[in-house]
Structure formats: C-alpha cells, structure tokens
C-alpha positions, 0 to 999 in steps of 0.5 A, a space after each residue: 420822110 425823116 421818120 422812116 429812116 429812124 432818126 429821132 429829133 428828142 434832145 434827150 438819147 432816144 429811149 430805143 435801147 432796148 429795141 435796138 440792142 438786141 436787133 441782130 441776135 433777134 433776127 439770127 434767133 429767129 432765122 429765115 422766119 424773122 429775117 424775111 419778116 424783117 424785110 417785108 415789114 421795113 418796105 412798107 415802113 419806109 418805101 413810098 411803094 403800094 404792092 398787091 402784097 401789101 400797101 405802104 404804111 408809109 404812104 398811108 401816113 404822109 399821103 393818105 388817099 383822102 381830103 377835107 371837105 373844104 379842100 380842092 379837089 386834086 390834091 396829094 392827099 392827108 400827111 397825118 404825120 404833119 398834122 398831129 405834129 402841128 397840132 401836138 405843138 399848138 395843143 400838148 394836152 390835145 385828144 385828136 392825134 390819130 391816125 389810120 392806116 386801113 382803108 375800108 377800101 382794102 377790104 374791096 381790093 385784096 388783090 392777094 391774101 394779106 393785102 389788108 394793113 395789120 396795122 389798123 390805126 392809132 393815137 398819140 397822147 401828151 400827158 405827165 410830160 411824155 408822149 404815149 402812141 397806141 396802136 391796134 392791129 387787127 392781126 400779128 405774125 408775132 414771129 415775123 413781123 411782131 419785133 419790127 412793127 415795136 420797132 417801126 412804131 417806137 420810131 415814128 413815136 420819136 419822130 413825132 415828138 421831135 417835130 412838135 418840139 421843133 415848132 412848139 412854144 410849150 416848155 412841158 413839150 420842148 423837155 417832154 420824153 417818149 412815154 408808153 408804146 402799147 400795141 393792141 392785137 386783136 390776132 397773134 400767132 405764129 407759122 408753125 411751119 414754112 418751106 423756103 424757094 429751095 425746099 428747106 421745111 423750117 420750125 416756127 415754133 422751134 424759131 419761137 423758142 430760140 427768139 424766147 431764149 434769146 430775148 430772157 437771155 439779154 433780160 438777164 445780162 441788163 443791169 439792175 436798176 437799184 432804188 
C-alpha cells in the first residue's frame, strides 16, 4: 500500500509543493472543522478498516469486492490500483484506467448517515507526456474534507505513475510527469455551525474565511514566475 503512505516513485521532485506547503496553516486556519475532517478522511485513505461511519477508500482500491467472470470464485477481490498500473505500462495512450469507489450496494447498506463514499470514481489518462486523474464526487464538505481528498488524490496520481514506470519499456512514460488533478463535485458546501463533545458551538463560515485568507495569503508570498 506504498501509495497511501504518500510516497511517490517519479524521478522527477514530486509536483505536490503547493498541497504540501500550506498543509499546517490550512489545518490551523480552519481548526476544529478541518482538523477533524483531516483525520476522518486520512483513515479511509490509508486504513484497510470499513466503519458504519464510512467504508475504506483504500480498501475499495486495492480490494474491491468484486471478479471477472472468468475467475474462480473465492478471491481477495479487484486491485484496481495494480491493473491500471500495469495496464498504463503496457499501453500509455490507453482509455480504460478507471476506478470506482462506490458500490451500488452502499446505497442499500447505509448503516449511518454518510456512509456512502463521496468519492464516487475516476480516470486516469497519459496524454502530451503527463499523466492527468479525474475524479467525481457525488458530494464535498469542502471545508472539512475538500483539502485532503486534493491531497489523498494528488498522491495516489503519483503513485500511479511511478509504478507504470518501474514496469514499463515506453521512454514517453519513464520520463512522463504528473499532469492535471480535475475533481468533479456534483455537491459542495460548508457546515455553517457544529458543536464539539465539550459544548464549544464553532463558525464554519467565519473557519471558511480564515482558510480563504490564509491560502491568497500563501498565493501572494509564491514567486512569480517570469516569461
């Protein structure tokens, strides 16, 4: 599970400066709301564990409950994350590198509210040399949980590319870069209020601002880049 644990196999420096740089000041900016959000999202990126809260994401991508026809029965499930690697090394230019992380299932189980995955699937392609992932959401707390699924993404897109190049032959690949991350939201918001176990009411919207601020504040003190 390399990918969850954010390393990158690119030889070239891993183009997550700008999520990474501002990861600190975007959790204080925000406080209680993005804190929290924080640690919810990194468990279903990185844990193997299924809650009546949410299912892992991870899970659903190295082990999704499902087969091919042609497969035995008993099996561990689908590594989605393996087979568009290999598949991305054999064929670069390749249309079929999707994953999903919804099951039509959830929509049966919701053993709570917001037990459906946000995340509902995406697609990778290898075009010009770079390697662009899109990804729909069927809703987003974009407070809470908004920065760390750009930055859960961001890594897994890494990730990807860097195994395809450690099994490839294709020189377009081996020296190919990590390209657009374009999330699709069919729902945004933001919790104007929420009360935390010790009774403390919090602002989403004055938490908003502050992260507003706070990210044309780091826009601002990035050097320009000159033609």
């Amino acid at each position: 599970m390399p990918w969850a644990q954010g390393v990158g196999r690119s030889n070239r420096p891993a183009p997550t400066n700008g999520i990474n740089d501002f990861r600190d000041a975007y959790l204080d900016a925000g406080g209680e709301f993005s804190r929290t959000g924080w640690n919810r999202a990194t468990r279903v990126y990185t844990t193997l564990t299924d809650k009546p809260t949410k299912p892992s994401y991870l899970k659903r991508l190295i082990a999704y409950p499902d087969k091919p026809r042609n497969w035995a029965s008993g099996t561990d499930g689908l590594n989605q994350i393996e087979k568009i690697s290999v598949e991305l090394a054999k064929k670069p230019g390749f249309s079929n590198l999707s994953f999903v992380i919804l099951r039509p299932a959830d929509l049966h189980d919701q053993f709570r509210p917001g037990y459906v995955p946000c995340a509902i699937g995406g697609d990778f392609k290898f075009r010009g040399g770079r390697i662009d992932l899109n990804v729909m959401f069927r809703t987003s707390d974009a407070l809470a949980i908004g920065y760390a699924d750009i930055y859960y993404m961001r890594r897994l897109q890494m990730e990807v590319l860097g195994l395809a190049k450690q099994r490839t032959m294709h020189v377009e690949l081996k020296e190919g870069e990590v390209g657009m991350l374009n999330m699709y939201l069919c729902r945004s918001y933001i919790q104007r209020t929420r009360t935390t176990k010790s009774g403390v009411r919090m602002d989403g919207l004055e938490a908003a601002n502050s992260v507003v601020r706070m990210i044309r504040a780091h826009q601002a003190a990035r050097p320009r880049e000159h033609p």
